[in-house]
N, C-alpha and C positions, 0 to 999 in steps of 0.2 A: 324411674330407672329405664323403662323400657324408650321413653322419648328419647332419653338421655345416649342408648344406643343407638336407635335412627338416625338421631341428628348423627353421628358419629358417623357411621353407614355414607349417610348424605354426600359429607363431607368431603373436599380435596385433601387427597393425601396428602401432598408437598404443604398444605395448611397447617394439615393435623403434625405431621414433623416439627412444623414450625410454632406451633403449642408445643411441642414435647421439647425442643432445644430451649425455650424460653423458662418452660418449666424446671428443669432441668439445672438451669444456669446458674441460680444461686448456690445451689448445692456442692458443684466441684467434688464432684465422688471422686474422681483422676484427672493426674496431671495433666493426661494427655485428652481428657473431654473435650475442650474446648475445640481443639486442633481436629479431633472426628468427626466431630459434630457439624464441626464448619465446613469440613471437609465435605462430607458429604451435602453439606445443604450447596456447596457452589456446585457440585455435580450435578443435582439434582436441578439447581438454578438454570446450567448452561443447557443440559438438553432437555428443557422447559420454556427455553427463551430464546434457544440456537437462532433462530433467525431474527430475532428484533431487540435481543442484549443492549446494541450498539445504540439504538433509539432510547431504550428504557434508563441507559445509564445517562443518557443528557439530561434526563426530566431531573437527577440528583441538583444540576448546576442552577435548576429556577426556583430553587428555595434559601433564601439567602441566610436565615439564620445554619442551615445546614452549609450551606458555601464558608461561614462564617464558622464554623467548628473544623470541615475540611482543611480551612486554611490555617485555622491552628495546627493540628495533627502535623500536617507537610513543615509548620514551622518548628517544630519541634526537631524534627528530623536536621532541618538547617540548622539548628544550636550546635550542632555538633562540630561544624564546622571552626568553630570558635572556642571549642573546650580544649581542656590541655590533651587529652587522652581521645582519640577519634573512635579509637573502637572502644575504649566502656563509657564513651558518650553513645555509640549509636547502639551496643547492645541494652544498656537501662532504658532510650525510647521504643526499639524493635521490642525489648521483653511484655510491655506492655500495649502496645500500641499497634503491634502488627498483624492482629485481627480486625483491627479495627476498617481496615482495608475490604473485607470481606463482612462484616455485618453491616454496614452502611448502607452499601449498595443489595445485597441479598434482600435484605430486611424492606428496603424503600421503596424498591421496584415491585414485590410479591406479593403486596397488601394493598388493600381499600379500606376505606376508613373505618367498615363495621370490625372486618377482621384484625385491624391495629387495636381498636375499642379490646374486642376479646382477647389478643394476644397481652394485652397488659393487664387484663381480668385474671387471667391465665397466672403471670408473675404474682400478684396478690394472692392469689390461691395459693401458691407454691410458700410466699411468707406465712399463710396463717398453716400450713401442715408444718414447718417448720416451728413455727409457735410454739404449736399443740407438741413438737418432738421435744421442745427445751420444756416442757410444763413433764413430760411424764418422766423427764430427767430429775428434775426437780422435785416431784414426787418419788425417789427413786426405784420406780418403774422400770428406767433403764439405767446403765452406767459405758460407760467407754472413756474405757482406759488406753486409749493410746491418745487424746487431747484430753486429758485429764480432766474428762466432765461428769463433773457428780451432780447431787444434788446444792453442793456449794456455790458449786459452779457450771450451771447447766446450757454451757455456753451451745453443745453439739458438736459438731463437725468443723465449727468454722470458728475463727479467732471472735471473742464477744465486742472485741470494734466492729466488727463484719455484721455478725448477725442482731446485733443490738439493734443500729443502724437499719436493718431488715425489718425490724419490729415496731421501730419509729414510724417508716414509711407504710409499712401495711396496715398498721392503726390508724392513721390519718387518710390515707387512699380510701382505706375500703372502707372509714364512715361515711365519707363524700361520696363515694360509689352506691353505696345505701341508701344515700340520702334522694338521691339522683334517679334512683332503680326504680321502674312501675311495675315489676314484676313481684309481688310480695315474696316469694320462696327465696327467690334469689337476694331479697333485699333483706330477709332475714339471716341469710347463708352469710353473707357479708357484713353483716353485725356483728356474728358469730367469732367472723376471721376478727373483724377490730378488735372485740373482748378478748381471744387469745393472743392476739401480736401483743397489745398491753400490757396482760400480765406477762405475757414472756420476758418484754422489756422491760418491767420492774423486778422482777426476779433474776435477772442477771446483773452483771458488775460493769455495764456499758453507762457510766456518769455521762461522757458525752452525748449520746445517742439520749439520755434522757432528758438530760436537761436541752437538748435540740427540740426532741418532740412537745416541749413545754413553752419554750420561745416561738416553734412556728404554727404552734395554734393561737400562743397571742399576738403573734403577729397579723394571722389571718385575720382574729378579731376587730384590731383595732384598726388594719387597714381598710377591709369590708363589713364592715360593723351595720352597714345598712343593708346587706344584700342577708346578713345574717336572722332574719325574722323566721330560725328553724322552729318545727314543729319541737315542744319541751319534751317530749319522750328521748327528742338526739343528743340536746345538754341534758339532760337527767341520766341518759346511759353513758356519757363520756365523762360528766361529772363520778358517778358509780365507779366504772371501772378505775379512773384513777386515783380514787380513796381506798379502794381494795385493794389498788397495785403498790399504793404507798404505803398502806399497813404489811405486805408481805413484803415491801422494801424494808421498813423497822424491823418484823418480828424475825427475820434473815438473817438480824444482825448487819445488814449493807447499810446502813442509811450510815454507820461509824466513813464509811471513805467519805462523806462531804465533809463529815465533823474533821476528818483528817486533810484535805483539801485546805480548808479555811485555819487551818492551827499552822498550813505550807505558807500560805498565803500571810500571815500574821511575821512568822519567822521572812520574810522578805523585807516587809514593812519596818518590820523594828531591828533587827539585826545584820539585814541586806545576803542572809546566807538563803539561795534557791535549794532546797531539799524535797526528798520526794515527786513522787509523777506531777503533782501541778506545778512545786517548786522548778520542776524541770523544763515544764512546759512553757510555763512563765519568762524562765532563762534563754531558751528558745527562741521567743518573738525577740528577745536584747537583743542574742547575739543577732537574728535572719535580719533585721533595722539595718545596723551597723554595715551587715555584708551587701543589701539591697544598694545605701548611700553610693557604693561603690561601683556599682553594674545597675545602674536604674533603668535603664530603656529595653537592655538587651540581656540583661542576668549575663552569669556568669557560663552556661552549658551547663551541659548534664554532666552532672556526679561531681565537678567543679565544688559545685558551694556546698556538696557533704564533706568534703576534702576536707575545705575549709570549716568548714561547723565543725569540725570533730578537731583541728588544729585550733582550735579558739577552746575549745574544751580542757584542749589538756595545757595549754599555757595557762589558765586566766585561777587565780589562784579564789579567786568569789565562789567558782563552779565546787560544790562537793561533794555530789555524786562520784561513786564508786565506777561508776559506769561512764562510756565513751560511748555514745548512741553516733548511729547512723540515720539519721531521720530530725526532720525537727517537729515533727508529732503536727505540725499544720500544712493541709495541702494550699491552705493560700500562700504561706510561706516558700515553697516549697515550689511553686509554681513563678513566684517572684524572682525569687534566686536563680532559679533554672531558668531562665524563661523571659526574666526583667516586666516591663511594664506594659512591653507590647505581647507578649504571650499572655499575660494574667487577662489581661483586659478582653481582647478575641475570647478567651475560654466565657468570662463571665460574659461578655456582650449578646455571643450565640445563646444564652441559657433566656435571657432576659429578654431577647427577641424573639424567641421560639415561644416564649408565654407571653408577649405582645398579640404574637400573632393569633394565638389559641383565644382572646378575649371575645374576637367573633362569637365562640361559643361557650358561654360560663359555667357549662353542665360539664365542660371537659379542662376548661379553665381550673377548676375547683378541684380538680380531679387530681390533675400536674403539677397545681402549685405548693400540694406539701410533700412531694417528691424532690423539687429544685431545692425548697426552703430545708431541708432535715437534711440535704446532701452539703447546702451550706452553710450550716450552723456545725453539723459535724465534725464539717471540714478543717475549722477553726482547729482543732486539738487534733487530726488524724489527718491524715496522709490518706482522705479513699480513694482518689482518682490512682491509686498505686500500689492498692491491695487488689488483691485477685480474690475472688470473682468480682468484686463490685464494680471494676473498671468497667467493665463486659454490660455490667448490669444497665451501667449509668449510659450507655453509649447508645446501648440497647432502645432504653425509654425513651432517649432522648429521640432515636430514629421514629418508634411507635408515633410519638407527637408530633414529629415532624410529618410524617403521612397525614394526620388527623388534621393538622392545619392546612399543610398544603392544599388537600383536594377540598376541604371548604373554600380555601381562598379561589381556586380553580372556577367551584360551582356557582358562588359570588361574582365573578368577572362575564361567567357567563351569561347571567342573567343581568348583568348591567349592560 
């Protein structure tokens, strides 16, 4: 503890802020967080940087997977131009997206690669005390009644798309982080966080976010199956926790949503009626196909193709849901529609060359890769890139790796 102060001590304040915004950031205690937070940190930015701002913001233009997500964002903005409605085309891009102006650059210019390292140490740690708040909910420890989270339901603070999703990624980061870590405390600390994110994430009602966290550990598998020669104490603790997280998924009574999933799924098959949240979800990809064929290149603008999703809803006599959703529960949909073929593509392109670039170093590779993978397997059934806080979150990490690659590529050119 007393190191643990020192370093503290040691430490740059405008850093330490920058732990405490990141930490912070999944949480969304207030609406108005984000906008202080950031507030403050561009103050803090400008007269920290008043005289060399103007230099430090070019170094943003020589990272090309970043140039490459830049130019999505600004394309976004452009859709609007083309949607029937101008201003709740540009209010649904500004509502999300117009921080994004201000963590990119804040974030990219104000770090070196150790302190990006710790600033995404930092967000894992924030996953596993959030863990550990849905586990004592769950034990009913705590309750809070105003997001109706029990022990039923011990989603916290945040929607259980959100924080499931949270649990996904902090379990898989922070085994890799562990696995990686030569400091033993630390690398036990981050065991710790994995074991809680896990159980948190079987103990709630985030199917998608679970069944993500199952696909991108096999996917890791079977993609790097040779790089995978881990010590068996990390499959024997990953193995563990997810036979305990699966028995407290049965003895919870939750393992009935798959069984009711696959009975939505059956009633499709044989009867052609979509019923129910998969039933729904299912009906979803019909209709976003249909509306894609139409707007392939350039989607249709923003809030356009909910227009239309929810007018296909209520004509199509197949649909029997009660409900007219605003959403079509997939943000790859979602991004096709809005956005067509050339905004889907830039979002994934930047993701995929940002982890191109990070392969120089596989200790940080490993690190990132099941943060992109659980953001896109999710994404399949949720809408994240358009929930708050994760947008923030996803932006966030994305900028962290982006420093982490960037000045390797730098240090690499230099010594060539």
């Amino acid at each position: 503890m007393n190191k643990l102060i020192e370093r503290i001590k040691i430490t740059d304040k405008f850093i330490l802020f920058i732990y405490f915004y990141m930490f912070v950031m999944p949480w969304n205690f207030e609406k108005s967080q984000m906008g202080i937070l950031t507030g403050i940190l561009l103050i803090w930015w400008l007269i920290r940087f008043k005289s060399q701002f103007l230099e430090k913001l070019k170094t943003l233009f020589e990272f090309k997977p970043l140039v490459i997500l830049i130019v999505f964002i600004v394309y976004t903005y452009i859709s609007v131009l083309w949607s029937d409605s101008f201003k709740e085309g540009f209010e649904h891009v500004n509502q999300f997206h117009k921080y994004y102006f201000f963590i990119i650059p804040l974030l990219f210019t104000s770090l070196n690669k150790e302190e990006a390292i710790q600033v995404f140490k930092v967000l894992i740690i924030s996953f596993g005390f959030y863990g550990l708040f849905s586990i004592f909910i769950y034990l009913d420890l705590i309750t809070i009644n105003e997001t109706n989270s029990n022990s039923s339901n011990p989603k916290g603070i945040m929607a259980y798309a959100i924080m499931s999703t949270y649990m996904a990624i902090g379990s898989l980061c922070a085994l890799f982080i562990a696995y990686y870590e030569k400091n033993k405390k630390q690398q036990m600390f981050f065991l710790i966080i994995a074991l809680l994110c896990t159980i948190a994430l079987f103990i709630n009602k985030g199917r998608t976010a679970q069944l993500s966290f199952i696909l991108t550990g096999i996917t890791i598998v079977i993609l790097y199956a040779k790089h995978f020669l881990f010590k068996l104490k990390y499959f024997l603790f990953l193995f563990i926790i997810i036979v305990l997280s699966f028995c407290v998924l049965y003895f919870s009574g939750k393992i009935d949503r798959y069984n009711n999933a696959l009975n939505e799924i059956k009633e499709i098959v044989i009867q052609n009626e979509y019923k129910g949240s998969t039933g729904v979800r299912i009906y979803f990809y019909k209709a976003g196909l249909e509306i894609i064929k139409d707007n392939f290149f350039f989607g249709m603008g923003p809030e356009d193709n909910i227009r239309l999703l929810q007018k296909i809803q209520e004509n199509d006599k197949e649909y029997l849901s009660n409900t007219i959703y605003a959403s079509f529960h997939s943000q790859h949909l979602d991004t096709l529609t809005r956005y067509g073929l050339i905004g889907y593509l830039l979002l994934i392109l930047s993701g995929v060359y940002l982890l191109y670039k990070l392969k120089i170093c596989k200790e940080i590779y490993f690190v990132a890769l099941p943060f992109f993978l659980v953001t896109f397997y999710t994404s399949l059934a949720n809408v994240m890139l358009i929930k708050k806080p994760f947008n923030y979150v996803y932006i966030s990490v994305f900028v962290l790796f982006s420093i982490i690659a960037y000045l390797m590529q730098q240090k690499k050119l230099q010594h060539d």
